[in-house]
GUKE-765117 format. One record per residue: residue number from 0; chain; residue in three letters; x, y, z of N, C-alpha, C in turn. Coordinates in nm, 2 decimals. Each point is the difference from the previous one (the first is absolute). Layout:
# residues N
{i NUM&ch A&aa ala&n_east X&n_north Y&n_up Z&ca_east X&ca_north Y&ca_up Z&c_east X&c_north Y&c_up Z}
...
This chain:
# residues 153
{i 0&ch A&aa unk&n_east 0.08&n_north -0.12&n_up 0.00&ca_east -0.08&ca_north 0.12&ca_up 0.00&c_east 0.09&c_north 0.13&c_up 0.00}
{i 1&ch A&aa unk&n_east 0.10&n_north -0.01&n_up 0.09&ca_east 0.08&ca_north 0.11&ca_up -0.02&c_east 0.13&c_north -0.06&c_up 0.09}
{i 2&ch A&aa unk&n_east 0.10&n_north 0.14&n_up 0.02&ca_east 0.11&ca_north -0.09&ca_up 0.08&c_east -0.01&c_north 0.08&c_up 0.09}
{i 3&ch A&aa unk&n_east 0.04&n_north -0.07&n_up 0.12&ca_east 0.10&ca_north 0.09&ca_up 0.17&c_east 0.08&c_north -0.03&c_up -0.01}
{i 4&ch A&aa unk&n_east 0.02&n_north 0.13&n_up 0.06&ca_east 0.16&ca_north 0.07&ca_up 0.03&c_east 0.00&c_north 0.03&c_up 0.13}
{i 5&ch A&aa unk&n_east 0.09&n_north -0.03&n_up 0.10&ca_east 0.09&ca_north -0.04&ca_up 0.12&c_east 0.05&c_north 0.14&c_up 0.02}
{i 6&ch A&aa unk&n_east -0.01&n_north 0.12&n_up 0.01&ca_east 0.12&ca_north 0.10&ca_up 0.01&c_east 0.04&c_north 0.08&c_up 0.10}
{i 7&ch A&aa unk&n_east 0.15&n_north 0.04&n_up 0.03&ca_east 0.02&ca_north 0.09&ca_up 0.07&c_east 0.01&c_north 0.16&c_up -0.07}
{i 8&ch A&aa unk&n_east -0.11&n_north 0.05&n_up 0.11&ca_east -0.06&ca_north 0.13&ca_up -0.08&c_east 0.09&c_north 0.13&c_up 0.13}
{i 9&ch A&aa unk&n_east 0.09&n_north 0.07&n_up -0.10&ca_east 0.05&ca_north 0.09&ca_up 0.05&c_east -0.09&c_north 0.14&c_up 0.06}
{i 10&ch A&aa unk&n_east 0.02&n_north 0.09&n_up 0.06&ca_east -0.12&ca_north 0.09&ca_up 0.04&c_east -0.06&c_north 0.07&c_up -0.13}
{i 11&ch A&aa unk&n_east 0.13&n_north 0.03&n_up -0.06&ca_east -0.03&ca_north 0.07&ca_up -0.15&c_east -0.05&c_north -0.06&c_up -0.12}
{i 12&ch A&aa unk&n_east -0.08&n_north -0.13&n_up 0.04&ca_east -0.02&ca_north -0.12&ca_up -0.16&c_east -0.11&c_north 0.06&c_up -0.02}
{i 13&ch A&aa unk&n_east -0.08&n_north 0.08&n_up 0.04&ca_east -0.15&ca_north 0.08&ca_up -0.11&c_east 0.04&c_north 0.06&c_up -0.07}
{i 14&ch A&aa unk&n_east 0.11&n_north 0.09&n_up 0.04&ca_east 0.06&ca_north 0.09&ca_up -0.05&c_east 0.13&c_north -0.02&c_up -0.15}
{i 15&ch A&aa unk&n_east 0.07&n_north -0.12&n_up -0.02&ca_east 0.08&ca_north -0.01&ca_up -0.04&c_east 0.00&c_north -0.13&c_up -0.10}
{i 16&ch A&aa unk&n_east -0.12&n_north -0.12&n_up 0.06&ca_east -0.06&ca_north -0.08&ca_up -0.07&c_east -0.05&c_north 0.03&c_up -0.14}
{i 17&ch A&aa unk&n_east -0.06&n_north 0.11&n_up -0.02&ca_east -0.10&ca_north 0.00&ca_up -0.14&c_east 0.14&c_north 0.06&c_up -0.11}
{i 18&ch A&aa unk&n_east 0.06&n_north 0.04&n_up 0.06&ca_east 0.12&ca_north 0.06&ca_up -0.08&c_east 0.11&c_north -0.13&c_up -0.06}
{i 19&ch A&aa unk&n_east 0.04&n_north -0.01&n_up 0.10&ca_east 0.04&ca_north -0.12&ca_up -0.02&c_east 0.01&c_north -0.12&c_up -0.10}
{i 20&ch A&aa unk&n_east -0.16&n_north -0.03&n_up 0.01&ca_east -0.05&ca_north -0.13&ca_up -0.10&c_east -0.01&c_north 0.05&c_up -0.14}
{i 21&ch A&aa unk&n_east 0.01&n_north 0.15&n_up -0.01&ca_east -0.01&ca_north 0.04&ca_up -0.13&c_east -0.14&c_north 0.03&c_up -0.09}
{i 22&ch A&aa unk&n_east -0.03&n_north -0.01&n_up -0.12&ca_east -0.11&ca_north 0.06&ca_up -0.04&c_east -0.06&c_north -0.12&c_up -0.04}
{i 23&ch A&aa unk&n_east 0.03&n_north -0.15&n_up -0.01&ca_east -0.02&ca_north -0.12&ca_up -0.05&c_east -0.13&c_north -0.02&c_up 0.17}
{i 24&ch A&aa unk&n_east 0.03&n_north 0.06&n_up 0.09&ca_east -0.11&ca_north -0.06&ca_up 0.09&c_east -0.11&c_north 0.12&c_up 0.06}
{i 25&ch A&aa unk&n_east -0.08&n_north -0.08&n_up 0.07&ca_east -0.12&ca_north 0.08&ca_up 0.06&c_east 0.06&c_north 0.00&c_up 0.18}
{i 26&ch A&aa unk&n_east 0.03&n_north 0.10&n_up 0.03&ca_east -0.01&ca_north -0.03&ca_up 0.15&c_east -0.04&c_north 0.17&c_up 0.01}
{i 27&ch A&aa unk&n_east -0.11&n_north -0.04&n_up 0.09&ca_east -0.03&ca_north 0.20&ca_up 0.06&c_east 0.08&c_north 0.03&c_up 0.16}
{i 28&ch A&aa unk&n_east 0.05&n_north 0.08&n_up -0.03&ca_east 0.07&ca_north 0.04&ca_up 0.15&c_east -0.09&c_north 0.05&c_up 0.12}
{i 29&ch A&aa unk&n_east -0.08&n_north 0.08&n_up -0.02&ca_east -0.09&ca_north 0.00&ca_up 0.12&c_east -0.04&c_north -0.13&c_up 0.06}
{i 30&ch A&aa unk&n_east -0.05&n_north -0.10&n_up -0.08&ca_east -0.08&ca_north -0.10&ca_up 0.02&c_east 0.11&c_north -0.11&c_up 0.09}
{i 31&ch A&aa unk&n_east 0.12&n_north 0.02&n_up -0.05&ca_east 0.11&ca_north -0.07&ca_up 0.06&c_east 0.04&c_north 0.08&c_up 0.14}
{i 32&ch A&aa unk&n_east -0.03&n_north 0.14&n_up 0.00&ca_east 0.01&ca_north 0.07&ca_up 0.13&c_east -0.11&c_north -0.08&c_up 0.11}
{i 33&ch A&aa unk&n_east -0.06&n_north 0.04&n_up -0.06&ca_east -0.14&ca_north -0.07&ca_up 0.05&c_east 0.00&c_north -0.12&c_up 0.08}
{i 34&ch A&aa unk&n_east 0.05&n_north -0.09&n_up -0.05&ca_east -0.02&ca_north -0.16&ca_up 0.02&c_east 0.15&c_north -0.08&c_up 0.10}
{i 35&ch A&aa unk&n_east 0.09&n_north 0.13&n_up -0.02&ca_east 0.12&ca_north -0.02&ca_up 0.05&c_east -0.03&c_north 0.08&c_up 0.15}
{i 36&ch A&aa unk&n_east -0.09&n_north 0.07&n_up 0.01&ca_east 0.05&ca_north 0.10&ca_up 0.16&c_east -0.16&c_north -0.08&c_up 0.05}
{i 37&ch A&aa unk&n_east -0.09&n_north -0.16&n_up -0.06&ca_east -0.08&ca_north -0.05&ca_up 0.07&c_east 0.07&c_north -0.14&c_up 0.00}
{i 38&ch A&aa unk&n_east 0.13&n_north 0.01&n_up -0.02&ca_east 0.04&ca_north -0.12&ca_up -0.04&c_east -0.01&c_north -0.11&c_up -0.03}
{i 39&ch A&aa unk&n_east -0.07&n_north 0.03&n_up -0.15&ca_east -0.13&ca_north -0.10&ca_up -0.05&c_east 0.06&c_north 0.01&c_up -0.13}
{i 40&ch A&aa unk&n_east -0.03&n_north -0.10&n_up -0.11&ca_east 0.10&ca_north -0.07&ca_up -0.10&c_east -0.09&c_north 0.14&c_up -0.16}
{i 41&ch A&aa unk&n_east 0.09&n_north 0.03&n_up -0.04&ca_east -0.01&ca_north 0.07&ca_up -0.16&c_east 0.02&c_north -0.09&c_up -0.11}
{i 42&ch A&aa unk&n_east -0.06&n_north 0.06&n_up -0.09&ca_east 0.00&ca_north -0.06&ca_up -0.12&c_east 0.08&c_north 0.08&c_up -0.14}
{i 43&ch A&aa unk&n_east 0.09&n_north -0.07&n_up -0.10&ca_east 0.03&ca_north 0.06&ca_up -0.11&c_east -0.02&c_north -0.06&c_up -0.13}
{i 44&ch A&aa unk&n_east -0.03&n_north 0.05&n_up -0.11&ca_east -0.01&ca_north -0.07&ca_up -0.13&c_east 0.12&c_north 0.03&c_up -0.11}
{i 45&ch A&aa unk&n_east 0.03&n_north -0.13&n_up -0.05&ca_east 0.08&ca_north -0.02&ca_up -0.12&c_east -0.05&c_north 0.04&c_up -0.11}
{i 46&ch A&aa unk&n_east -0.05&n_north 0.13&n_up -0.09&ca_east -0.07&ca_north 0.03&ca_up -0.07&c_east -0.02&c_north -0.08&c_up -0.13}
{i 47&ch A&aa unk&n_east 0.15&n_north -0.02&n_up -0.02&ca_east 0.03&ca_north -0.07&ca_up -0.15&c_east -0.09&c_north -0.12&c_up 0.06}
{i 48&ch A&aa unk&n_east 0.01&n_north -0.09&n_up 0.06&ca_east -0.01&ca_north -0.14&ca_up -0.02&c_east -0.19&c_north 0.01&c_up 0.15}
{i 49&ch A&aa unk&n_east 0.00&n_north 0.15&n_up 0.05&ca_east -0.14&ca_north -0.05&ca_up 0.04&c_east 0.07&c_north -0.11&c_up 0.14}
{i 50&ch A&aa unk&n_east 0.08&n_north -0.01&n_up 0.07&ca_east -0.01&ca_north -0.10&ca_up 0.13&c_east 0.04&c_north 0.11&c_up 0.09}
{i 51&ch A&aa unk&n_east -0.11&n_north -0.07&n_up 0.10&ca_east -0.01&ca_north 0.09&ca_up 0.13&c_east 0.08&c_north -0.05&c_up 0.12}
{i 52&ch A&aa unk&n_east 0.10&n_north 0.07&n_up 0.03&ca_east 0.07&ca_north -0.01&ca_up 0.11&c_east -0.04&c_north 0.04&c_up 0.13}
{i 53&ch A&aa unk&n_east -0.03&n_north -0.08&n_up 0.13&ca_east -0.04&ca_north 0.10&ca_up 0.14&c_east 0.13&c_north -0.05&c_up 0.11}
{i 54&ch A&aa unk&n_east 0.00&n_north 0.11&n_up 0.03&ca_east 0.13&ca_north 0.02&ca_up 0.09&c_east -0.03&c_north -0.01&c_up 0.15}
{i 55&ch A&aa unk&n_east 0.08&n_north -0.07&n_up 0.07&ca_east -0.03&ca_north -0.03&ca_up 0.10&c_east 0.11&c_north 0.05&c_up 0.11}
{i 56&ch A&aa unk&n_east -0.04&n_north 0.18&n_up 0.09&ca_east 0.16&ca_north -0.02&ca_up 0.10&c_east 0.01&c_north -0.07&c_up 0.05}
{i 57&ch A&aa unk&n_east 0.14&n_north -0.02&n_up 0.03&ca_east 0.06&ca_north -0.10&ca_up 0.15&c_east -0.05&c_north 0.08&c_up 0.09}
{i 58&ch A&aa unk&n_east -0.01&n_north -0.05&n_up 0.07&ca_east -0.06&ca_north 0.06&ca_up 0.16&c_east 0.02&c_north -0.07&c_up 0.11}
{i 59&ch A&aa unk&n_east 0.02&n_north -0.14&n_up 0.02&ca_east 0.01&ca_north -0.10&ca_up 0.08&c_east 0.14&c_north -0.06&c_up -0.01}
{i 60&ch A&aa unk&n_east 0.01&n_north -0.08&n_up 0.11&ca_east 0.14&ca_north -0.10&ca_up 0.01&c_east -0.01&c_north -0.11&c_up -0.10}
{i 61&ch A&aa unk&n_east -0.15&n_north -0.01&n_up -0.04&ca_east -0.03&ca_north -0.12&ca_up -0.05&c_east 0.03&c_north 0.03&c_up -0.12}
{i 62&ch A&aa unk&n_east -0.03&n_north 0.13&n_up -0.06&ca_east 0.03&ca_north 0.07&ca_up -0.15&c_east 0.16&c_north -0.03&c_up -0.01}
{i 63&ch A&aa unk&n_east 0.06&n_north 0.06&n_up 0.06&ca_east 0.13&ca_north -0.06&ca_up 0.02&c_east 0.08&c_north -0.13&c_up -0.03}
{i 64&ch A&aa unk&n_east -0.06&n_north -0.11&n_up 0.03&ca_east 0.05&ca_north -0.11&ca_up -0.01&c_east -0.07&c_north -0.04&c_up -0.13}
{i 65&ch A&aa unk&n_east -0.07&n_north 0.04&n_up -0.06&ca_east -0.05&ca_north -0.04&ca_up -0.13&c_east 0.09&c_north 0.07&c_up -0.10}
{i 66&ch A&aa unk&n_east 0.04&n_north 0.11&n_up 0.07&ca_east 0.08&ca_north 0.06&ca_up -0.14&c_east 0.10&c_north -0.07&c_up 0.01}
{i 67&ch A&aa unk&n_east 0.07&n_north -0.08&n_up 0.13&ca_east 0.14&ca_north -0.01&ca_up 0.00&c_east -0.04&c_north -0.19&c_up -0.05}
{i 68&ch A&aa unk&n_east -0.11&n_north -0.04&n_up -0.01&ca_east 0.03&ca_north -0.13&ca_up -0.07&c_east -0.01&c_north -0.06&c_up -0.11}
{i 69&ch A&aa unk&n_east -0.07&n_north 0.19&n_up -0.09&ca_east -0.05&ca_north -0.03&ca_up -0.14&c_east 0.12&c_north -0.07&c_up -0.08}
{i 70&ch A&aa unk&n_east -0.07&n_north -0.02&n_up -0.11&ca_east 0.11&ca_north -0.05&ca_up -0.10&c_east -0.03&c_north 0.09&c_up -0.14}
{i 71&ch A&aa unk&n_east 0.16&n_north 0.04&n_up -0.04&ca_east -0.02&ca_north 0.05&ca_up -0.10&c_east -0.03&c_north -0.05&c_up -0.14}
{i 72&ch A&aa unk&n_east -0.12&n_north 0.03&n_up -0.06&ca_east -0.05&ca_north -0.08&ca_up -0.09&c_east -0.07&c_north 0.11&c_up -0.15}
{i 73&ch A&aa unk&n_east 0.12&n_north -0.03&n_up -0.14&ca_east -0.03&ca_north 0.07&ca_up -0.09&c_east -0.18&c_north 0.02&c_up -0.03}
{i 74&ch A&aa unk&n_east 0.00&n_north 0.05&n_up -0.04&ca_east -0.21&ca_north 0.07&ca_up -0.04&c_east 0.01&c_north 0.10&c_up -0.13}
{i 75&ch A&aa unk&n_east -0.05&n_north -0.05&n_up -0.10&ca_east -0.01&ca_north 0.03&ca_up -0.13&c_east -0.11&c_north 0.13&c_up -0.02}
{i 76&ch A&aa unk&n_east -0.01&n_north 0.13&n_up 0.00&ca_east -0.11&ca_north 0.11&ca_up 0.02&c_east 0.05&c_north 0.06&c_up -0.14}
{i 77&ch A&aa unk&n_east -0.12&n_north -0.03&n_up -0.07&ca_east 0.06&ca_north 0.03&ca_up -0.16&c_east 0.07&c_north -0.03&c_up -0.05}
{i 78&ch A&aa unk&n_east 0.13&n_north 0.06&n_up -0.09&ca_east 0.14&ca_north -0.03&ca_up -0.04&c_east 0.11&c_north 0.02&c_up 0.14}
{i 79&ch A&aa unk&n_east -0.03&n_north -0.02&n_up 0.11&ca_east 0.09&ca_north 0.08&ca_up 0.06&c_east 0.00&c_north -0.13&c_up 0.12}
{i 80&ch A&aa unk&n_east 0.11&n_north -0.02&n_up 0.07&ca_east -0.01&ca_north -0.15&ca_up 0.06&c_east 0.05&c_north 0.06&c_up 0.18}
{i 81&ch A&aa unk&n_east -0.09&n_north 0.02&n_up 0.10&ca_east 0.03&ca_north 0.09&ca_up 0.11&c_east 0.04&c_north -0.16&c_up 0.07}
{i 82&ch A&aa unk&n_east 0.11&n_north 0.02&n_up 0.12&ca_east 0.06&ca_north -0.07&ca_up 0.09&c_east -0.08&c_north 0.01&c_up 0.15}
{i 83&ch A&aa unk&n_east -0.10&n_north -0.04&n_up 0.02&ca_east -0.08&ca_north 0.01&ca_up 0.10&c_east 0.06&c_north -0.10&c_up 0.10}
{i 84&ch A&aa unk&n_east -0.01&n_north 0.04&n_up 0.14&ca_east -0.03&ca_north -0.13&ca_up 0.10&c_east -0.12&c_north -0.04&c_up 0.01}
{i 85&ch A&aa unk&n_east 0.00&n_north -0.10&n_up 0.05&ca_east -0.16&ca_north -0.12&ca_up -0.05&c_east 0.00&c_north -0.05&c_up 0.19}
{i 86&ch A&aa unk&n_east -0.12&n_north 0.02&n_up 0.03&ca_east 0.00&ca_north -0.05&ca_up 0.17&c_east 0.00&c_north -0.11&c_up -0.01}
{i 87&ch A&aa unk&n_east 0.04&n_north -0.08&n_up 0.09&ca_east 0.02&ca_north -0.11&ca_up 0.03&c_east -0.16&c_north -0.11&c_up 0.01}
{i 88&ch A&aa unk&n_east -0.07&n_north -0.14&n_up -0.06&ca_east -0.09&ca_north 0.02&ca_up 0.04&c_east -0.06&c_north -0.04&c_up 0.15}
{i 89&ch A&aa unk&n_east 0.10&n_north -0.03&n_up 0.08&ca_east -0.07&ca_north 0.03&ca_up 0.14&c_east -0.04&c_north 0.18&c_up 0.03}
{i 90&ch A&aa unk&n_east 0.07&n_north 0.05&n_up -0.04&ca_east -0.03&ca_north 0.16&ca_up 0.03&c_east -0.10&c_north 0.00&c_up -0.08}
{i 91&ch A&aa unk&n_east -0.06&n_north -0.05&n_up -0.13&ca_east -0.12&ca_north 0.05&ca_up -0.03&c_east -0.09&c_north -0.09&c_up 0.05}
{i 92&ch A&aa unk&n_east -0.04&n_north -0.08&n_up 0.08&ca_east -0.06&ca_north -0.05&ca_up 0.07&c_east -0.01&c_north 0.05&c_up 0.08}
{i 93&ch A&aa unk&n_east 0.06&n_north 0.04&n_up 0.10&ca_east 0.00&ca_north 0.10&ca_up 0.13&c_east -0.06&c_north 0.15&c_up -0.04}
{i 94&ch A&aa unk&n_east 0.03&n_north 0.06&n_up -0.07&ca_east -0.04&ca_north 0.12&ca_up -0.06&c_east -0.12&c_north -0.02&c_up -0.06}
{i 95&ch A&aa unk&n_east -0.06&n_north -0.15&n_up -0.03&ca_east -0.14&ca_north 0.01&ca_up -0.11&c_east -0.06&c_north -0.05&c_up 0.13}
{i 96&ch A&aa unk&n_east 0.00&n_north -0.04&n_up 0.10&ca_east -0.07&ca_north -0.04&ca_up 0.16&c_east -0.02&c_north 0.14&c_up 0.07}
{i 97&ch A&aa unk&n_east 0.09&n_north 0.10&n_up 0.00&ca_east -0.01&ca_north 0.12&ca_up 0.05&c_east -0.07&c_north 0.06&c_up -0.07}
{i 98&ch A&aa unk&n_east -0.04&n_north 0.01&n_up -0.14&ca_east -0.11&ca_north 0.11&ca_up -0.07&c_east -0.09&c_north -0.05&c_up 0.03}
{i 99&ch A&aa unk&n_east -0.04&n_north -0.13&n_up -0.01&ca_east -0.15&ca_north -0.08&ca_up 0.03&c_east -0.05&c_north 0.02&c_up 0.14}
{i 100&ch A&aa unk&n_east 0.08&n_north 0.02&n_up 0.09&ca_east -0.03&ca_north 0.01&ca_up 0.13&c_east -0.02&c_north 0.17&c_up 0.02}
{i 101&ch A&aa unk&n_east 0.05&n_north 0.12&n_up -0.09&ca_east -0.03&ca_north 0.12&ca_up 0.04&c_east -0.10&c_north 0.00&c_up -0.10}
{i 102&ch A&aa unk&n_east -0.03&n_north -0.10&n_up -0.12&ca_east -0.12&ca_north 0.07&ca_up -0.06&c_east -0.14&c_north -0.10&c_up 0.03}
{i 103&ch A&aa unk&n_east 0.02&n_north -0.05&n_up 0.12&ca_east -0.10&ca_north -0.02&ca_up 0.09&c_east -0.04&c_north -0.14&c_up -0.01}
{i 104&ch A&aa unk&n_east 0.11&n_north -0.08&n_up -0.07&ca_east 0.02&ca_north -0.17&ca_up -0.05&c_east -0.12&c_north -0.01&c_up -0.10}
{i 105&ch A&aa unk&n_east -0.07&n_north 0.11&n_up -0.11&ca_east -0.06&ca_north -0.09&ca_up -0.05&c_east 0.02&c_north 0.03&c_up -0.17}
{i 106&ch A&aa unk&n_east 0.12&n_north -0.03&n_up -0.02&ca_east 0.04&ca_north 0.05&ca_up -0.15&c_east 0.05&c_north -0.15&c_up -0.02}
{i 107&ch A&aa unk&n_east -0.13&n_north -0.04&n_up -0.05&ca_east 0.09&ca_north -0.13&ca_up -0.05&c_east 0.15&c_north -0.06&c_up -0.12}
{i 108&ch A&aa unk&n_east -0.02&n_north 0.12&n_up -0.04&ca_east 0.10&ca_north 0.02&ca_up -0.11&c_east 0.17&c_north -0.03&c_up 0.11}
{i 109&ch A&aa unk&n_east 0.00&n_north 0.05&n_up 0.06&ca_east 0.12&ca_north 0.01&ca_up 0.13&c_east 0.00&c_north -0.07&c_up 0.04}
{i 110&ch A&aa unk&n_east -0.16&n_north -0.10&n_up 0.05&ca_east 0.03&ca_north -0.15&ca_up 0.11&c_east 0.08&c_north -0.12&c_up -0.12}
{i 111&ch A&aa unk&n_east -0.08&n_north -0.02&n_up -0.13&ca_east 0.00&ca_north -0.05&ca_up -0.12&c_east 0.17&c_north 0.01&c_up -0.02}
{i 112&ch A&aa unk&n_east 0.08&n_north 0.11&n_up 0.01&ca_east 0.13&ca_north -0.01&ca_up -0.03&c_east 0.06&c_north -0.04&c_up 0.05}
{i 113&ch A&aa unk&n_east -0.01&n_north 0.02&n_up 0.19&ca_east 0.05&ca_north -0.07&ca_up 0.08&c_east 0.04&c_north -0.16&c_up 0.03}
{i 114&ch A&aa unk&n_east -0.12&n_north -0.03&n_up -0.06&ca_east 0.01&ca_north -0.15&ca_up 0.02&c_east 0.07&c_north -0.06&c_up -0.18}
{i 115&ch A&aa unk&n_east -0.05&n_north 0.09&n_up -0.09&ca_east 0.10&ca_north -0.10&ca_up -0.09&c_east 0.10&c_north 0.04&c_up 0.04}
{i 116&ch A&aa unk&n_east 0.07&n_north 0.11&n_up 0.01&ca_east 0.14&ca_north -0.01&ca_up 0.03&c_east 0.06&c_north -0.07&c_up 0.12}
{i 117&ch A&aa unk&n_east -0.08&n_north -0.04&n_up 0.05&ca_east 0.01&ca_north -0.16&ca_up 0.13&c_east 0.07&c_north -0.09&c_up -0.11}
{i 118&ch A&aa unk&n_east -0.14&n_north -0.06&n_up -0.04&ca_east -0.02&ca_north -0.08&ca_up -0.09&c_east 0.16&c_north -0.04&c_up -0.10}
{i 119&ch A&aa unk&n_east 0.01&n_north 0.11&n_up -0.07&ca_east 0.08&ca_north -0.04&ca_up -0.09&c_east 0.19&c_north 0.04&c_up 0.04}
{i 120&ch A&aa unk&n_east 0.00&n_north 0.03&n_up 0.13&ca_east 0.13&ca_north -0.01&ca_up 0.07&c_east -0.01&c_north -0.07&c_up 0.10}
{i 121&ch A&aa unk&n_east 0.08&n_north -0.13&n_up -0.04&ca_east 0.04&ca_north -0.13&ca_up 0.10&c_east 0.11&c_north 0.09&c_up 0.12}
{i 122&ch A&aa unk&n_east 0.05&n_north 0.03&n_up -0.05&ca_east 0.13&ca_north 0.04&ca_up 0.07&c_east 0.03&c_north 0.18&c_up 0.08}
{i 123&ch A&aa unk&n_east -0.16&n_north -0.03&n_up 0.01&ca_east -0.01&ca_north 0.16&ca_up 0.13&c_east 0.09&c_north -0.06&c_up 0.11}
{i 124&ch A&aa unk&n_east 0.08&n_north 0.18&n_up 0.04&ca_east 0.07&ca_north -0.03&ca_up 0.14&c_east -0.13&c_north 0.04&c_up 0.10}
{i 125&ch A&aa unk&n_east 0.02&n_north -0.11&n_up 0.01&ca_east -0.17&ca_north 0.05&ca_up 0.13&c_east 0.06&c_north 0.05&c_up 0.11}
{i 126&ch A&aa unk&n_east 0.15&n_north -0.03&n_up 0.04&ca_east -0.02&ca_north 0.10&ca_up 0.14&c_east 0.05&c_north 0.12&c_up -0.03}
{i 127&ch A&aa unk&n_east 0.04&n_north 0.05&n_up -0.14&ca_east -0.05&ca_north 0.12&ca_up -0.02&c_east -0.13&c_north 0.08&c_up 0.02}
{i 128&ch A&aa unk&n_east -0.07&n_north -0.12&n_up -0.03&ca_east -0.16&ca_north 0.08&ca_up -0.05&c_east -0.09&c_north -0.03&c_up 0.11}
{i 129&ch A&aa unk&n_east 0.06&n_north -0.06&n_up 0.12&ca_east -0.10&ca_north 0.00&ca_up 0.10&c_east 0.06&c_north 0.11&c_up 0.11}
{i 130&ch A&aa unk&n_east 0.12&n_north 0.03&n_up 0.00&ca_east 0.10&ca_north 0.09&ca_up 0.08&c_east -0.08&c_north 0.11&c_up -0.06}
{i 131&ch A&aa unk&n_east -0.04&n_north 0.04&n_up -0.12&ca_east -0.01&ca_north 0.14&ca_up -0.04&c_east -0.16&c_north 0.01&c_up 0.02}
{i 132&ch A&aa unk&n_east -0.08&n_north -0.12&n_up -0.05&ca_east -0.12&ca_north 0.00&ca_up 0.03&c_east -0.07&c_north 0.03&c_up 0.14}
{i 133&ch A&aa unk&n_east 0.12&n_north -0.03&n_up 0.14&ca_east -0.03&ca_north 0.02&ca_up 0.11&c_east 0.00&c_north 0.14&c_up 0.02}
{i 134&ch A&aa unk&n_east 0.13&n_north 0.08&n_up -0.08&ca_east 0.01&ca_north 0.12&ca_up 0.08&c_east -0.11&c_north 0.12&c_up -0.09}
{i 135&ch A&aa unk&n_east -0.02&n_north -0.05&n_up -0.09&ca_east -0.11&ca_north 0.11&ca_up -0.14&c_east -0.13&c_north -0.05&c_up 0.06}
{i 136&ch A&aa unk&n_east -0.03&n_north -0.09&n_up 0.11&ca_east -0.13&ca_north 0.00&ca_up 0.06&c_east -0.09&c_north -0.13&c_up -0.10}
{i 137&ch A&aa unk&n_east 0.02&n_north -0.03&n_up -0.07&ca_east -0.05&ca_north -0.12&ca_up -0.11&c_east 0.02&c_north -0.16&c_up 0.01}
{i 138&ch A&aa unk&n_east 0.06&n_north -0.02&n_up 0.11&ca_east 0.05&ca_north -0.17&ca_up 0.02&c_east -0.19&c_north -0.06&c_up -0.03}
{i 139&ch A&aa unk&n_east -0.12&n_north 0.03&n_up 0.09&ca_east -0.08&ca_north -0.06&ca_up -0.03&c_east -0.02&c_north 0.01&c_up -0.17}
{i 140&ch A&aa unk&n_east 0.00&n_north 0.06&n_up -0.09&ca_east -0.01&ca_north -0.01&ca_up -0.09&c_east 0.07&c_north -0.08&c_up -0.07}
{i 141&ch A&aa unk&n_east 0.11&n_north 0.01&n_up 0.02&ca_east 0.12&ca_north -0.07&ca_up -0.09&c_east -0.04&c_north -0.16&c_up 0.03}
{i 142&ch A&aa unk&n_east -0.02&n_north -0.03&n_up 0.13&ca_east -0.03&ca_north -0.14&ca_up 0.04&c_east -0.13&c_north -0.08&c_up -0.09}
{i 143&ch A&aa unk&n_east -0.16&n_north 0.15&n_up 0.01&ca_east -0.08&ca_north -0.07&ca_up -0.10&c_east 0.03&c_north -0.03&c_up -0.12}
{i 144&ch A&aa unk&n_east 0.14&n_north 0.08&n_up -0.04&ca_east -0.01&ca_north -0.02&ca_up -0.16&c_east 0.10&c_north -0.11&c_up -0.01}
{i 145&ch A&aa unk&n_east 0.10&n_north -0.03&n_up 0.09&ca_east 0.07&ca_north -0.14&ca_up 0.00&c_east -0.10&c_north -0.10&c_up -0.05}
{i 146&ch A&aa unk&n_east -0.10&n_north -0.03&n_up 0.12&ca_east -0.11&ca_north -0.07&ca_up 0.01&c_east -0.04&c_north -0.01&c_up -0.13}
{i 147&ch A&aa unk&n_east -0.05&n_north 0.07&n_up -0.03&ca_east -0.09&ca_north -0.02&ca_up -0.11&c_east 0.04&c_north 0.04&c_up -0.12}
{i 148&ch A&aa unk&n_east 0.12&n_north 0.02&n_up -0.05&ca_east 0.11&ca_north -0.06&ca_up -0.09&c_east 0.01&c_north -0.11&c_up -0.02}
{i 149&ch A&aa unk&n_east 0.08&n_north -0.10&n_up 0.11&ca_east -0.01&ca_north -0.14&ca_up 0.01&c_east -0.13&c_north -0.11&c_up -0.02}
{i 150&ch A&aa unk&n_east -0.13&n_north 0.08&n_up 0.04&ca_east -0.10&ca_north -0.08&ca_up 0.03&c_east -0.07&c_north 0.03&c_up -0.15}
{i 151&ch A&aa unk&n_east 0.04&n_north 0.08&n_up -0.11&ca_east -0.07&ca_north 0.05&ca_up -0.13&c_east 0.09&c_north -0.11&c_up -0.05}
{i 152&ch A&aa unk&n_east 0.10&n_north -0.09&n_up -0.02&ca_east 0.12&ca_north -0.05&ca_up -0.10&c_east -0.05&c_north -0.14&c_up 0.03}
C-alpha cells in the first residue's frame, strides 16, 4: 500500500525536508511541522512513480533498536535504486502489535500481518520479541498471536 520509514527527525526536518527531496516529491512543511511537534508520523509522495512514503520519528528506545538492527536492503523507486534499511521482522511484529493495540485492536489488516509474519518465520528470536513485547506493554498480544499462528497451520 505504501512504505514506512523509521526516522530520526532532527528539530529542523519540516523545515529542510521539502528542500531536500527536491522537486521530484510532494512533502508539505507545515503539515510535517504539524505532525512532528504531535509526534505523530507524516506522509511524502514520489510524484514520478505516485508511492507514498509515511515517516515515522524515533521517539522511543524501542525506535532505536529497530534502527540499529535494520538491514540495508537495495529498493528500486523508478530509475533510481535507494539503499534503505529494512527492520528486522521481529521489529515489525512488535511495531504491527503496537499500532493495533493504539488503534484500539480492531484493524484487522495489522492483526492479519502479525500472524503471517509468525507464520512464515520459523526462525524468530523470540527472546527478543517477548523482552520487547514485555516492556512496549503487548506481551498479551504477542502470546495470542503466537497462539493462533500455530493453531491456524
Amino acid at each position: 500500500m505504501d512504505v514506512d520509514l523509521l526516522a530520526r527527525m532532527p528539530p529542523d526536518a519540516a523545515s529542510r525536508l521539502p528542500e531536500q527531496l527536491g522537486p521530484d516529491w510532494y512533502a508539505d512543511a507545515e503539515a510535517i511541522r504539524r505532525a512532528l511537534s504531535l509526534e505523530r508520523p507524516f506522509n511524502v509522495i514520489h510524484k514520478p512513480s505516485g508511492e507514498k512514503f509515511d515517516l515515522f520519528p524515533a521517539l522511543i528506545e524501542f525506535h532505536e533498536s529497530e534502527l540499529q538492527r535494520a538491514s540495508p536492503t537495495a529498493v528500486r523507486l523508478g530509475g533510481e535504486v535507494l539503499h534503505l534499511p529494512v527492520a528486522s521482522v521481529e521489529d515489525m511484529i512488535l511495531a504491527k502489535l503496537q499500532w493495533y493495540r493504539k488503534g484500539g485492536e480492531v484493524s484487522e489488516r495489522q492483526w492479519t500481518d502479525v500472524l503471517n509474519l509468525i507464520r512464515v518465520n520459523q526462525a524468530l528470536d523470540l527472546s527478543y520479541v517477548h523482552t520487547w513485547a514485555e516492556r512496549l506493554g503487548v506481551r498479551d498480544l504477542l502470546h495470542r498471536a503466537l497462539l493462533e499462528a500455530v493453531a491456524d497451520q
